[in-house]
DRENROLUM-991391 format. One record per atom (N, C-alpha, C, CB): x, y, z; residue in one letter; atom name; residue number from 1. Coordinates in Angstrom, 1 decimal, decimal comma, always signed. Glycine has a CB too. Example, Ala and Ser with C-alpha at 12.3 -4.5 7.8 and 13.67 -1.06 7.14 Angstrom:
2
+--------+--------+--------+---------+--------+--------+
|     c1 |     c2 |     c3 | koldren | drense | midren |
+--------+--------+--------+---------+--------+--------+
|  +13,2 |   -5,7 |   +7,8 |       a |      N |      1 |
|  +12,3 |   -4,5 |   +7,8 |       a |     CA |      1 |
|  +13,2 |   -3,3 |   +7,8 |       a |      C |      1 |
|  +11,3 |   -4,5 |   +9,0 |       a |     CB |      1 |
|  +12,8 |   -2,2 |   +7,1 |       s |      N |      2 |
|  +13,7 |   -1,1 |   +7,1 |       s |     CA |      2 |
|  +12,9 |   +0,0 |   +7,9 |       s |      C |      2 |
|  +14,1 |   -0,6 |   +5,7 |       s |     CB |      2 |
+--------+--------+--------+---------+--------+--------+
This chain:
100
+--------+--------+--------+---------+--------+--------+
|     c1 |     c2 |     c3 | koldren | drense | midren |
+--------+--------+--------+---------+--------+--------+
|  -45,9 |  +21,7 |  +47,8 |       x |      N |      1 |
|  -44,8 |  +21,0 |  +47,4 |       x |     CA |      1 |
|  -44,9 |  +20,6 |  +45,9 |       x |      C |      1 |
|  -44,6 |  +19,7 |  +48,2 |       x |     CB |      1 |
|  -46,4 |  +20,2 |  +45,6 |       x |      N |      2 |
|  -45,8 |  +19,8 |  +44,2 |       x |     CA |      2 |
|  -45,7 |  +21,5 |  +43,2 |       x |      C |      2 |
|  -47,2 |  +18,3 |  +43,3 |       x |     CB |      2 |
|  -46,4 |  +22,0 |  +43,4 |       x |      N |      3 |
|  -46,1 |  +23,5 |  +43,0 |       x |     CA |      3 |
|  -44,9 |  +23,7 |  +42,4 |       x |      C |      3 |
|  -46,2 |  +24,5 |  +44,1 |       x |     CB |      3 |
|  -44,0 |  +23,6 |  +43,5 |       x |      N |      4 |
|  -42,5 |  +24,1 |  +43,4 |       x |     CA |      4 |
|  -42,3 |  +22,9 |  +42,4 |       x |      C |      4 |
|  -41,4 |  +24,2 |  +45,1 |       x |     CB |      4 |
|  -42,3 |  +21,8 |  +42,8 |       x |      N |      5 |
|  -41,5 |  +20,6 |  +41,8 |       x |     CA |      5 |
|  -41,8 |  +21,2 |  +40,3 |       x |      C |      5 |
|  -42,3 |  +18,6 |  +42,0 |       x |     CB |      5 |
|  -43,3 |  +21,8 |  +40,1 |       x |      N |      6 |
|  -43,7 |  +21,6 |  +38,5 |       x |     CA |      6 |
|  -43,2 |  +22,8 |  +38,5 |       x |      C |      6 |
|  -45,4 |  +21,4 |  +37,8 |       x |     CB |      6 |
|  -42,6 |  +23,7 |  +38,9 |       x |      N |      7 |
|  -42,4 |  +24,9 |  +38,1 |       x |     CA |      7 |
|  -40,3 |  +24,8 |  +38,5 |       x |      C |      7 |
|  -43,5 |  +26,7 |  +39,0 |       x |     CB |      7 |
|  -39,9 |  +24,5 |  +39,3 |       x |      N |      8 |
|  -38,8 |  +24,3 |  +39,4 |       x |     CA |      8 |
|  -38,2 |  +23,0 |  +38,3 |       x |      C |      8 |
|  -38,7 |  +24,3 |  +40,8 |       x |     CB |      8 |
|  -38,9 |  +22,0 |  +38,1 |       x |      N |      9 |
|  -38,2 |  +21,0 |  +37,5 |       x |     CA |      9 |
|  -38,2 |  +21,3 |  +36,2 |       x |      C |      9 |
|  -38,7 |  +19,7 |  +37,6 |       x |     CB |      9 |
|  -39,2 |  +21,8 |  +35,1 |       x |      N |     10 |
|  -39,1 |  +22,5 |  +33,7 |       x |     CA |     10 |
|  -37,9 |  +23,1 |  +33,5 |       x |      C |     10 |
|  -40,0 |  +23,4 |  +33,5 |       x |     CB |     10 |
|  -37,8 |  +24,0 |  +34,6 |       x |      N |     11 |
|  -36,3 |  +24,8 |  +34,7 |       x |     CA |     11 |
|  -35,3 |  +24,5 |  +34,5 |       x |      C |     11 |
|  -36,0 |  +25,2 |  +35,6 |       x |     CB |     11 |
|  -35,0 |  +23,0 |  +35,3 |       x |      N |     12 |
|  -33,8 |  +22,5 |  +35,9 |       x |     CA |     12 |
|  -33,3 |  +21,6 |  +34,3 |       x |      C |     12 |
|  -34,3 |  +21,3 |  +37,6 |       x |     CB |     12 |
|  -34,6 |  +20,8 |  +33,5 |       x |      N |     13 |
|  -34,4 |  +20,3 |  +32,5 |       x |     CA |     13 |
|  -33,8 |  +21,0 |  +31,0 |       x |      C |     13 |
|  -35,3 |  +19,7 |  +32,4 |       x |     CB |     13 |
|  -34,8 |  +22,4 |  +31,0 |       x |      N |     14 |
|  -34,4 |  +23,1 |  +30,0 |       x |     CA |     14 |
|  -32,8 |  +23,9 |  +30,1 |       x |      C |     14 |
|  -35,5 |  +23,9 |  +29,8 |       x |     CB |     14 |
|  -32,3 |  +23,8 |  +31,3 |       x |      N |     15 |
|  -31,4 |  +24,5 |  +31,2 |       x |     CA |     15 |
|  -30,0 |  +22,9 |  +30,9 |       x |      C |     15 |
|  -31,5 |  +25,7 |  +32,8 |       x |     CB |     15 |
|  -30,5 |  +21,9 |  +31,9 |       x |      N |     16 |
|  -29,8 |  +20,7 |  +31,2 |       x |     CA |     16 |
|  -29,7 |  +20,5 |  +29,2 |       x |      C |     16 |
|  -30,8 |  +19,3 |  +31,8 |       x |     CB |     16 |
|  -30,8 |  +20,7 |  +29,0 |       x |      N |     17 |
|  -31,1 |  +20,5 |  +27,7 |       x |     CA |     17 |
|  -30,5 |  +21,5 |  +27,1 |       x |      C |     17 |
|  -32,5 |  +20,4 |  +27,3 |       x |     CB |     17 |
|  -30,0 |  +23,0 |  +27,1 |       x |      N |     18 |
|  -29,1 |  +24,0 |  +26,8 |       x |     CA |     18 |
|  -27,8 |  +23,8 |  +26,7 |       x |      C |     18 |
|  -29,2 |  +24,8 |  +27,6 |       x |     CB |     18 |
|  -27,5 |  +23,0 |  +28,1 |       x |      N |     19 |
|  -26,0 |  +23,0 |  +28,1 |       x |     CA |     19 |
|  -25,6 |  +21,9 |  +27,2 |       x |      C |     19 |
|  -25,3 |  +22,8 |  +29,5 |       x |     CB |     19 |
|  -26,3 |  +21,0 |  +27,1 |       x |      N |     20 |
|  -26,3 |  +19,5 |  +26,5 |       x |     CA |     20 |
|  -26,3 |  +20,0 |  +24,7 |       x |      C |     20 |
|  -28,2 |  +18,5 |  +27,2 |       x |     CB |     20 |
|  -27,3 |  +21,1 |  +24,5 |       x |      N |     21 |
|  -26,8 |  +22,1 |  +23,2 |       x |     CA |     21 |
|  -26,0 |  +22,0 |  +22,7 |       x |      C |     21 |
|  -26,7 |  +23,2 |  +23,1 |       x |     CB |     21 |
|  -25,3 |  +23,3 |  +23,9 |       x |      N |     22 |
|  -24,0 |  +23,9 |  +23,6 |       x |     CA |     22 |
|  -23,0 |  +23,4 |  +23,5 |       x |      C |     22 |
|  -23,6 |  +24,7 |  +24,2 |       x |     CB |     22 |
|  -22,9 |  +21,6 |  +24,2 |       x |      N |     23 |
|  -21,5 |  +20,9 |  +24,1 |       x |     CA |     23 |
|  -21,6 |  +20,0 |  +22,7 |       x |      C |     23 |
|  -21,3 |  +20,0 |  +25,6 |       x |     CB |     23 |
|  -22,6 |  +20,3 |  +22,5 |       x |      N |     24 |
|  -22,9 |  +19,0 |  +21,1 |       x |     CA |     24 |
|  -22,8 |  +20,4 |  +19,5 |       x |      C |     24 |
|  -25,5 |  +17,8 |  +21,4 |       x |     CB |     24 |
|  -22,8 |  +21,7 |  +19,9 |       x |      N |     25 |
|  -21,9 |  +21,9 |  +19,0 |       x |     CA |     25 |
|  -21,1 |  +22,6 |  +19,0 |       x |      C |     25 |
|  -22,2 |  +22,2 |  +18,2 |       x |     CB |     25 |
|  -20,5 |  +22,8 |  +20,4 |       x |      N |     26 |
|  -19,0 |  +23,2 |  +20,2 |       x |     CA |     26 |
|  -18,3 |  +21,6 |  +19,9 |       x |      C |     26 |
|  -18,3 |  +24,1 |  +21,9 |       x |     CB |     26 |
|  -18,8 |  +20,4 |  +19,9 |       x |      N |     27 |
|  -18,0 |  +19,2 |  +19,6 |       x |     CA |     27 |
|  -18,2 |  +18,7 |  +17,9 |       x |      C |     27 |
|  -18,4 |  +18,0 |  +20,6 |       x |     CB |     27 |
|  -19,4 |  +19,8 |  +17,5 |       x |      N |     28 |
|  -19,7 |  +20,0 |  +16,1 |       x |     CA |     28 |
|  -18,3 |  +20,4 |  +15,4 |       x |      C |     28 |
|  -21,0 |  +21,2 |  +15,9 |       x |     CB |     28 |
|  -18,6 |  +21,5 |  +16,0 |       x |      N |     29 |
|  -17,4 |  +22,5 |  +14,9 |       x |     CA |     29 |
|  -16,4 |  +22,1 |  +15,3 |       x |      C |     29 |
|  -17,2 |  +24,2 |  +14,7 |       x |     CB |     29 |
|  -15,6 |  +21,3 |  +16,2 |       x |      N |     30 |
|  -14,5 |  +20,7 |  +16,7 |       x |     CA |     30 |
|  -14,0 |  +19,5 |  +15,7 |       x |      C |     30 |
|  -14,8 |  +20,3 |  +18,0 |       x |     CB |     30 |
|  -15,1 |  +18,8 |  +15,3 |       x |      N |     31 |
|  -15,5 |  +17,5 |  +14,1 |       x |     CA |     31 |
|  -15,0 |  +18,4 |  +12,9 |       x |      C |     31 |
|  -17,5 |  +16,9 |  +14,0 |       x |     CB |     31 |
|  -15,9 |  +19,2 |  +12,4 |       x |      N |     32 |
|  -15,7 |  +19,6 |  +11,2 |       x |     CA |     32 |
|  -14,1 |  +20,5 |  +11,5 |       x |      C |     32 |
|  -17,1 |  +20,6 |  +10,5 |       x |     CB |     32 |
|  -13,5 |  +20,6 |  +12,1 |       x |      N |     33 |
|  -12,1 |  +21,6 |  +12,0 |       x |     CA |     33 |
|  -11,3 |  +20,1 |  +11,9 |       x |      C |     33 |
|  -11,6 |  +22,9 |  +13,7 |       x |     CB |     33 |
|  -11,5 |  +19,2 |  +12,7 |       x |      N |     34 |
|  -10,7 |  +18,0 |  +12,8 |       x |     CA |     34 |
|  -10,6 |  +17,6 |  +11,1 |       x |      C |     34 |
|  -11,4 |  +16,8 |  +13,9 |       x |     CB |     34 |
|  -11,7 |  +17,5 |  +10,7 |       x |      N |     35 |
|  -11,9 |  +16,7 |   +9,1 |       x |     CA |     35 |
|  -11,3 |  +17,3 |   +8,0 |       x |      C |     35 |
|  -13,4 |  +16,4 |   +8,6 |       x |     CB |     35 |
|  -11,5 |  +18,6 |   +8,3 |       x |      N |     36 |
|  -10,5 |  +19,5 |   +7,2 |       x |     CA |     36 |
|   -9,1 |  +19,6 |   +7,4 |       x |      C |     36 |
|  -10,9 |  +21,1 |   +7,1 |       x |     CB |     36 |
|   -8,6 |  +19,4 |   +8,4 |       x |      N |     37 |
|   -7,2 |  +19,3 |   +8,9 |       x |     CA |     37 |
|   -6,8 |  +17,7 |   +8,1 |       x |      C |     37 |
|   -7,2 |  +19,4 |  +10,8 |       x |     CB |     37 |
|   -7,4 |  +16,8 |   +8,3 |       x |      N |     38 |
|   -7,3 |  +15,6 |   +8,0 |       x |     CA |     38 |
|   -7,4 |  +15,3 |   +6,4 |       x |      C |     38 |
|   -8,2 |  +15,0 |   +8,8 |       x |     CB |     38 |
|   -7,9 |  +16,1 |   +5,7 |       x |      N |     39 |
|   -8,8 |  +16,5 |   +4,2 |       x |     CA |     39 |
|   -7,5 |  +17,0 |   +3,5 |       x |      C |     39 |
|  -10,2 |  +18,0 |   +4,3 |       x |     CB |     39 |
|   -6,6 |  +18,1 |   +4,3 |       x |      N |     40 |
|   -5,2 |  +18,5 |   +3,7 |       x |     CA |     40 |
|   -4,4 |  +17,8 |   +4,3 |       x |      C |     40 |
|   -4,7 |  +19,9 |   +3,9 |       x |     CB |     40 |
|   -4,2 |  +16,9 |   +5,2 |       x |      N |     41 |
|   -3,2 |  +15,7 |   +5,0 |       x |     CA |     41 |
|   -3,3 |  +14,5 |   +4,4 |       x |      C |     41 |
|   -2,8 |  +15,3 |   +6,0 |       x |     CB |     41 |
|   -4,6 |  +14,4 |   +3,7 |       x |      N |     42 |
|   -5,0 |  +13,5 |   +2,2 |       x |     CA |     42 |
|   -4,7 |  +14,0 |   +1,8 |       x |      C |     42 |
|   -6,0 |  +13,1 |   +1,7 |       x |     CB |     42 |
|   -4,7 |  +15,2 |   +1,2 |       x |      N |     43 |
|   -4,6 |  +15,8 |   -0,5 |       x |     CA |     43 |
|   -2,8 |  +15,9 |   -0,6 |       x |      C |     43 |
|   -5,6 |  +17,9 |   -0,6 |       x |     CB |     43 |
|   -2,3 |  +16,4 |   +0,4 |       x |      N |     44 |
|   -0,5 |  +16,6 |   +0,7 |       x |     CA |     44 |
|   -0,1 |  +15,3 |   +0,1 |       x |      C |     44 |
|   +0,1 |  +16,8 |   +2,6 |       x |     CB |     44 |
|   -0,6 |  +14,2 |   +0,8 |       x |      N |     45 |
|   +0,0 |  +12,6 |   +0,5 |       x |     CA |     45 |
|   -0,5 |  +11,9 |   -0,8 |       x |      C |     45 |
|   -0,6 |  +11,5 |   +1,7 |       x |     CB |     45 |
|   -1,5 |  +12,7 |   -1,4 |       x |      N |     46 |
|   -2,2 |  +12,2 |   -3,0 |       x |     CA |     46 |
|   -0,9 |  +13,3 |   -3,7 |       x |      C |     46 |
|   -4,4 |  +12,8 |   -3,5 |       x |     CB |     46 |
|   -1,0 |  +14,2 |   -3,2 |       x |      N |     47 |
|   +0,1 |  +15,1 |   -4,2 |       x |     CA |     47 |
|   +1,7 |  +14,2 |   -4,4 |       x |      C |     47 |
|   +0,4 |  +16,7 |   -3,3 |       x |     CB |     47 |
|   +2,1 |  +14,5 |   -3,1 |       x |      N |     48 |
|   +3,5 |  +13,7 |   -2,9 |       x |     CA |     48 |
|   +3,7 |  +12,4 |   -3,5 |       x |      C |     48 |
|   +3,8 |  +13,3 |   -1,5 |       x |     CB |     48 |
|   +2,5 |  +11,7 |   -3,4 |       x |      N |     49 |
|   +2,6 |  +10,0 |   -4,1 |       x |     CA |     49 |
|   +2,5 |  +10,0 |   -5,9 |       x |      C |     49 |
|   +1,0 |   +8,7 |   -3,3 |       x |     CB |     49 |
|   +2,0 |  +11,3 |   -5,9 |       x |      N |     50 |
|   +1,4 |  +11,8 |   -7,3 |       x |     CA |     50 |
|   +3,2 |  +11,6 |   -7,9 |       x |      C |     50 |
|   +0,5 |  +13,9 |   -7,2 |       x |     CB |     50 |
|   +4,0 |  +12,7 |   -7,4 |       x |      N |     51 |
|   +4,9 |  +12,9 |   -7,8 |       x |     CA |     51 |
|   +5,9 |  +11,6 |   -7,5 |       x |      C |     51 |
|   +5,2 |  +14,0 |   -7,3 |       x |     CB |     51 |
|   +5,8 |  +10,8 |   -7,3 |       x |      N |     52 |
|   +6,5 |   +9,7 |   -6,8 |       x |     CA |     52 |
|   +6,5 |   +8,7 |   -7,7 |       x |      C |     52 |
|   +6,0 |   +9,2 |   -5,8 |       x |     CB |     52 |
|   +4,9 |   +8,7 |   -8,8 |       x |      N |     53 |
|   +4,9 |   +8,0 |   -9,2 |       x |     CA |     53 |
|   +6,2 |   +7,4 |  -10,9 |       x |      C |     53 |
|   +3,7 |   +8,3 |   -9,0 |       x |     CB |     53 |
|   +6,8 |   +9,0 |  -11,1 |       x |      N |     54 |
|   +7,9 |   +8,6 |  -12,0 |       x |     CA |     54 |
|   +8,9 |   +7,9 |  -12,0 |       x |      C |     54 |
|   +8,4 |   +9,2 |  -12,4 |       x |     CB |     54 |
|   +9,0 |   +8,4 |  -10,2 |       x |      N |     55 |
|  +10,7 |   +7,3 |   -9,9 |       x |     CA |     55 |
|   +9,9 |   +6,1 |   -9,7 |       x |      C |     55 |
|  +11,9 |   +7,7 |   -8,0 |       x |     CB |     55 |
|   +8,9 |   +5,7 |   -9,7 |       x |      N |     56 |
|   +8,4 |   +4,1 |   -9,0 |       x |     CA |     56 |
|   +8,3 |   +3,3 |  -10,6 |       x |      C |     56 |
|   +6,4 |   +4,1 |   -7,9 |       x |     CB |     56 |
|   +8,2 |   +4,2 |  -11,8 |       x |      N |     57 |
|   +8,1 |   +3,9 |  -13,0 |       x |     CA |     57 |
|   +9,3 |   +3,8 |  -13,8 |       x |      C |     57 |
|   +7,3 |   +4,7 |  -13,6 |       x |     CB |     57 |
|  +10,4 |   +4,6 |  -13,1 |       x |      N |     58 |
|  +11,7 |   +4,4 |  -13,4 |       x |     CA |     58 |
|  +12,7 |   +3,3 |  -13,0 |       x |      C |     58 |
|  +12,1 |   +5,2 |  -13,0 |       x |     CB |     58 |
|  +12,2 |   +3,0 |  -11,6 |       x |      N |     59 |
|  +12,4 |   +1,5 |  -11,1 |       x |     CA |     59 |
|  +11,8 |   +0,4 |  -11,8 |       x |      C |     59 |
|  +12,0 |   +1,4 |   -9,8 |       x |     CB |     59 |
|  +10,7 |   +0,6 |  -12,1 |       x |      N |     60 |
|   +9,9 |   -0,9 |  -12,4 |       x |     CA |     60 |
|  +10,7 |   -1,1 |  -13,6 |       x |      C |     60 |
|   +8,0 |   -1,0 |  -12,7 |       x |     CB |     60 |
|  +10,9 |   -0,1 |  -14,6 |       x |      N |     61 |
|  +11,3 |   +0,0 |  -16,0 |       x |     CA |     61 |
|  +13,0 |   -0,6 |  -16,1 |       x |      C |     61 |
|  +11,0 |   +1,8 |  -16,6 |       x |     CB |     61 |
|  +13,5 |   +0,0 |  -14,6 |       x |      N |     62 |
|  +15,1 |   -0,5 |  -14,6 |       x |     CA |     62 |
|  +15,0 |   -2,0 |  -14,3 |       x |      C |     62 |
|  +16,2 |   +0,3 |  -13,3 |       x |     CB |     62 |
|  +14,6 |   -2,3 |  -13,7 |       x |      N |     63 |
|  +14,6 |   -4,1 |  -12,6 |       x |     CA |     63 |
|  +14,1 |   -4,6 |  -13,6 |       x |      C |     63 |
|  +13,4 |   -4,5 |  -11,0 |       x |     CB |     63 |
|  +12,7 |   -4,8 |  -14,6 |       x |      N |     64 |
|  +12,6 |   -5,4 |  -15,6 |       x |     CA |     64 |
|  +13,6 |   -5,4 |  -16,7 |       x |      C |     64 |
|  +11,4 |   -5,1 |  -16,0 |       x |     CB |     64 |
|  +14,6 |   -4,6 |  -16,7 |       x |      N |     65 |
|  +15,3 |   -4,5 |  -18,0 |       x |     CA |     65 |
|  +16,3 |   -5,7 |  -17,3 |       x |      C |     65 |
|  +16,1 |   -2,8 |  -18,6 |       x |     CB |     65 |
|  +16,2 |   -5,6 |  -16,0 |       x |      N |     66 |
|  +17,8 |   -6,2 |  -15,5 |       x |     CA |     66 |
|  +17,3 |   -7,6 |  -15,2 |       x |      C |     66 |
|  +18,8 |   -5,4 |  -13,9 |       x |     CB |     66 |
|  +16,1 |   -7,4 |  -15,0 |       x |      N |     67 |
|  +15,8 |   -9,2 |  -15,0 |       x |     CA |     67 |
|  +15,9 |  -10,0 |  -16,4 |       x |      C |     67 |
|  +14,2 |   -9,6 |  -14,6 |       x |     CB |     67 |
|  +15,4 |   -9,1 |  -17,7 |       x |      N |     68 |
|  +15,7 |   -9,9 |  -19,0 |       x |     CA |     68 |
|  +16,9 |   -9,9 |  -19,1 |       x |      C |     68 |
|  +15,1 |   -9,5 |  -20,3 |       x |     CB |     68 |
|  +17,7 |   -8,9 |  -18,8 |       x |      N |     69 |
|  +19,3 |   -9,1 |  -18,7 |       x |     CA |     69 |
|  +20,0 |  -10,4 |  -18,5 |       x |      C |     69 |
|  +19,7 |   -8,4 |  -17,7 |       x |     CB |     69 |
|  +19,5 |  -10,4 |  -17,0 |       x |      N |     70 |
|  +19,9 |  -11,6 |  -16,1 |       x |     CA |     70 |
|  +19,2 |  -13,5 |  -16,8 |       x |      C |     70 |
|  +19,1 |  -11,0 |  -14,3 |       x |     CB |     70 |
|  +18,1 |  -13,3 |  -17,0 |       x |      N |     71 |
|  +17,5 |  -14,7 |  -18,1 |       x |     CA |     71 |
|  +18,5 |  -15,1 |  -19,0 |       x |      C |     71 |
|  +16,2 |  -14,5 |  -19,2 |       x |     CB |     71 |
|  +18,6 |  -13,5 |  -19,8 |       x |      N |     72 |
|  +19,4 |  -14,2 |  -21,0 |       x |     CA |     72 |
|  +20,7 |  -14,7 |  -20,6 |       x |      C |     72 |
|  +19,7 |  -13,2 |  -22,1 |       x |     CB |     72 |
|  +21,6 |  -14,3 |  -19,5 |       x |      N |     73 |
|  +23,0 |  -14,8 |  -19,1 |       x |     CA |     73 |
|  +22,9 |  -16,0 |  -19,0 |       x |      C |     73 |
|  +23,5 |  -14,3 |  -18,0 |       x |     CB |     73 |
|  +21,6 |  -16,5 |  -18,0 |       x |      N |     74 |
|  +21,5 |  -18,0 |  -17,0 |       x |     CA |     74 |
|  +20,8 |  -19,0 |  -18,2 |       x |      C |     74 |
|  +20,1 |  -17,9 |  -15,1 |       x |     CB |     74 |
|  +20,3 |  -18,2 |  -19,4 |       x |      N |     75 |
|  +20,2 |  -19,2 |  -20,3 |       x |     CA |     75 |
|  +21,3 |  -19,6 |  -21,3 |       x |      C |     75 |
|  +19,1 |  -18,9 |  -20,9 |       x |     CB |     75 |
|  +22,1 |  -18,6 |  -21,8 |       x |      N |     76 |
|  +23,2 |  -18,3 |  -22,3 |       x |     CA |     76 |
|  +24,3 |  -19,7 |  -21,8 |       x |      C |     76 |
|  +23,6 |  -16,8 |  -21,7 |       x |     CB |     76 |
|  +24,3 |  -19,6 |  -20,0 |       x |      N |     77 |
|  +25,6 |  -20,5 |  -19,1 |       x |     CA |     77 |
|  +24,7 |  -21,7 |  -19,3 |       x |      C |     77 |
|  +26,0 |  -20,1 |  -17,2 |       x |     CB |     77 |
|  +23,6 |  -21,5 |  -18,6 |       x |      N |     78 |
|  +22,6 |  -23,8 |  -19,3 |       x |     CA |     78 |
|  +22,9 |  -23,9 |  -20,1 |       x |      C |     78 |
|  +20,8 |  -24,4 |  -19,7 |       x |     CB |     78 |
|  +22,9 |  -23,0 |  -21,3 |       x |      N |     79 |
|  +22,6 |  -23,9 |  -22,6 |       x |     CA |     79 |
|  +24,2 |  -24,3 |  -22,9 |       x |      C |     79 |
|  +21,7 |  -22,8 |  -24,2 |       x |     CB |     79 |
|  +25,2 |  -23,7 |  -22,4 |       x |      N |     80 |
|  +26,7 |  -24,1 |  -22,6 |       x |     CA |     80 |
|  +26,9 |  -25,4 |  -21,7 |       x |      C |     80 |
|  +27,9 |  -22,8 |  -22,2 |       x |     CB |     80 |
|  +26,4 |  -25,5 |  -20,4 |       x |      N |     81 |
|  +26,7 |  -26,9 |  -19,3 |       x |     CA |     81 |
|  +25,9 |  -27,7 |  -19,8 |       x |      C |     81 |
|  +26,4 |  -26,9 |  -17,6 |       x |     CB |     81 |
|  +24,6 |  -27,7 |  -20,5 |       x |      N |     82 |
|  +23,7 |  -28,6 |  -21,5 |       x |     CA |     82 |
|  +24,8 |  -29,1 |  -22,4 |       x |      C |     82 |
|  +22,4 |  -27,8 |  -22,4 |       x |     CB |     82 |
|  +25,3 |  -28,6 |  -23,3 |       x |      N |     83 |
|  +25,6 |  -28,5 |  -24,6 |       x |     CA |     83 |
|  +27,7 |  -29,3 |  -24,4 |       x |      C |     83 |
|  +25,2 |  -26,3 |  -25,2 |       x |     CB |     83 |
|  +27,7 |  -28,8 |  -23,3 |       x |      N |     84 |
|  +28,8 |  -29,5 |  -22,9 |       x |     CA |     84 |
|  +29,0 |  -30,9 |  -22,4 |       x |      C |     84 |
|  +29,2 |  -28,9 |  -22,2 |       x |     CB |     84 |
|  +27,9 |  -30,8 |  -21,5 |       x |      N |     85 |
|  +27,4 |  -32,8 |  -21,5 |       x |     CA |     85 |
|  +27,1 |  -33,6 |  -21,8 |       x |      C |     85 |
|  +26,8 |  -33,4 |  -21,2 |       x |     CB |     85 |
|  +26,3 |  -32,7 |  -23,0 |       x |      N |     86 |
|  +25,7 |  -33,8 |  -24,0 |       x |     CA |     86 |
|  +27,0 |  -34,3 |  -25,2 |       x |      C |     86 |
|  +24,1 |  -32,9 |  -25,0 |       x |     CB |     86 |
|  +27,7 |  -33,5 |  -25,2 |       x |      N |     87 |
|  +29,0 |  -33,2 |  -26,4 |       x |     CA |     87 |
|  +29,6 |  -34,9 |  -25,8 |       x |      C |     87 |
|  +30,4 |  -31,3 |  -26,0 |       x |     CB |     87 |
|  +30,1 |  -34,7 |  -24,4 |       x |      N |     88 |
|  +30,7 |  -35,8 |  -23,5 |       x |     CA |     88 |
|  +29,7 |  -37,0 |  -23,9 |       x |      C |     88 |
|  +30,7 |  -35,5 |  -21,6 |       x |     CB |     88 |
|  +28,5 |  -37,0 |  -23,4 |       x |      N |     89 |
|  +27,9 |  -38,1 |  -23,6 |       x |     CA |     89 |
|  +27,7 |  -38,9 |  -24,8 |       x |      C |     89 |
|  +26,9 |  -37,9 |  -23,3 |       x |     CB |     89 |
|  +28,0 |  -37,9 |  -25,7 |       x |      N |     90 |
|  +27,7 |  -38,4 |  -27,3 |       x |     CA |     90 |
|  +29,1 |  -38,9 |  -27,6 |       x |      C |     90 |
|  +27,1 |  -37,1 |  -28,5 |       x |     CB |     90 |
|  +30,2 |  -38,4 |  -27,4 |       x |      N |     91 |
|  +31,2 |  -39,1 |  -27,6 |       x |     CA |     91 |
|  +31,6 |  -40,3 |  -27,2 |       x |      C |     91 |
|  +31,9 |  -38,5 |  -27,3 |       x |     CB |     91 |
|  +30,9 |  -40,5 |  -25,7 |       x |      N |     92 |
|  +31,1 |  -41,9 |  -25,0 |       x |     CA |     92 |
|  +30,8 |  -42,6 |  -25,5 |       x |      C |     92 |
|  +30,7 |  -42,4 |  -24,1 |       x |     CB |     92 |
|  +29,3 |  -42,5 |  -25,9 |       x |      N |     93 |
|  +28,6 |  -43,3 |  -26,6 |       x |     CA |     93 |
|  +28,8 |  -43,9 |  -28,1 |       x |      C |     93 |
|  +27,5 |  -42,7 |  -26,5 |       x |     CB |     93 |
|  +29,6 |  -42,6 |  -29,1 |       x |      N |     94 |
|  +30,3 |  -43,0 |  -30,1 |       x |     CA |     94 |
|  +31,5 |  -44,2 |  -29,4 |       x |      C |     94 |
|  +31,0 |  -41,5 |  -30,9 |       x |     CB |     94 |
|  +31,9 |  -43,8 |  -28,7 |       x |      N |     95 |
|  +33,4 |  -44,6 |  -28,6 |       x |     CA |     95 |
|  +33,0 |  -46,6 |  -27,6 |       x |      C |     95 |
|  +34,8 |  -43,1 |  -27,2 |       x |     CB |     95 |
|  +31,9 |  -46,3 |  -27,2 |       x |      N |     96 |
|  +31,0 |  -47,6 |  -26,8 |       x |     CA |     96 |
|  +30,9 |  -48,5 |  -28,5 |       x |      C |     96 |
|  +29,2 |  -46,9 |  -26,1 |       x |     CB |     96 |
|  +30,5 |  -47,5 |  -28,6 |       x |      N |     97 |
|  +30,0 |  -48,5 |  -30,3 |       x |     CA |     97 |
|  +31,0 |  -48,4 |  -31,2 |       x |      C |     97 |
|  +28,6 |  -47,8 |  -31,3 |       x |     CB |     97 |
|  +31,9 |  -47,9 |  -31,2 |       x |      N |     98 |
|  +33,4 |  -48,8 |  -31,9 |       x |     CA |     98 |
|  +33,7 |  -49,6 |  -31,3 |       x |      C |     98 |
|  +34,7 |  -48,3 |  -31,9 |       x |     CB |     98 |
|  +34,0 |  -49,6 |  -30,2 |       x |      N |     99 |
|  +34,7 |  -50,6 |  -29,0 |       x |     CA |     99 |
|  +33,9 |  -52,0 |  -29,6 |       x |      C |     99 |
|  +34,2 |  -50,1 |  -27,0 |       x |     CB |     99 |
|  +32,5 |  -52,1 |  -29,8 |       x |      N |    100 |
|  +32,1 |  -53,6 |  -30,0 |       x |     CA |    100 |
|  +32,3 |  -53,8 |  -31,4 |       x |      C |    100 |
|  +30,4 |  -54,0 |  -29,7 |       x |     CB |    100 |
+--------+--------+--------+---------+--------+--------+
């Protein structure tokens, strides 16, 4: 009995240890096909964003023009509702100090 175990069990492991091989690199080259597939849908999306980047520079360049745009208007309209109150206030105040 033990005969058979020692010559049958070597067997039984090395052929485990074979298949156990063959699945660790057919899941090899399965890894490396996956990562190159994945390698050109990085490089596609660096390209595309590549090209993207003029209109994103065409925008930033438009919106900043239209925000100094927009300052100068809302400082333009304060400085007239400033400039109009103070006009009122100063008059009152002239016409306070005749009055005494």
């Amino acid at each position: 009995m033990n005969s058979w175990v020692d010559t049958i069990f070597p067997f039984i492991i090395y052929a485990l240890l074979s298949i156990l091989l063959i699945a660790l690199i057919i899941l090899i080259i399965n890894l490396i096909k996956t990562i190159m597939k994945v390698n050109k849908v990085v490089d596609d999306v660096n390209y595309k964003a590549s090209r993207l980047n003029g209109l994103f520079e065409i925008i930033d360049m438009t919106t900043d023009s239209l925000v100094s745009f927009n300052d100068k208007i809302i400082s333009f309209v304060s400085n007239g509702i400033v400039s109009f109150f103070t006009k009122k206030s100063k008059k009152k105040k002239k016409g306070e100090d005749e009055d005494e």
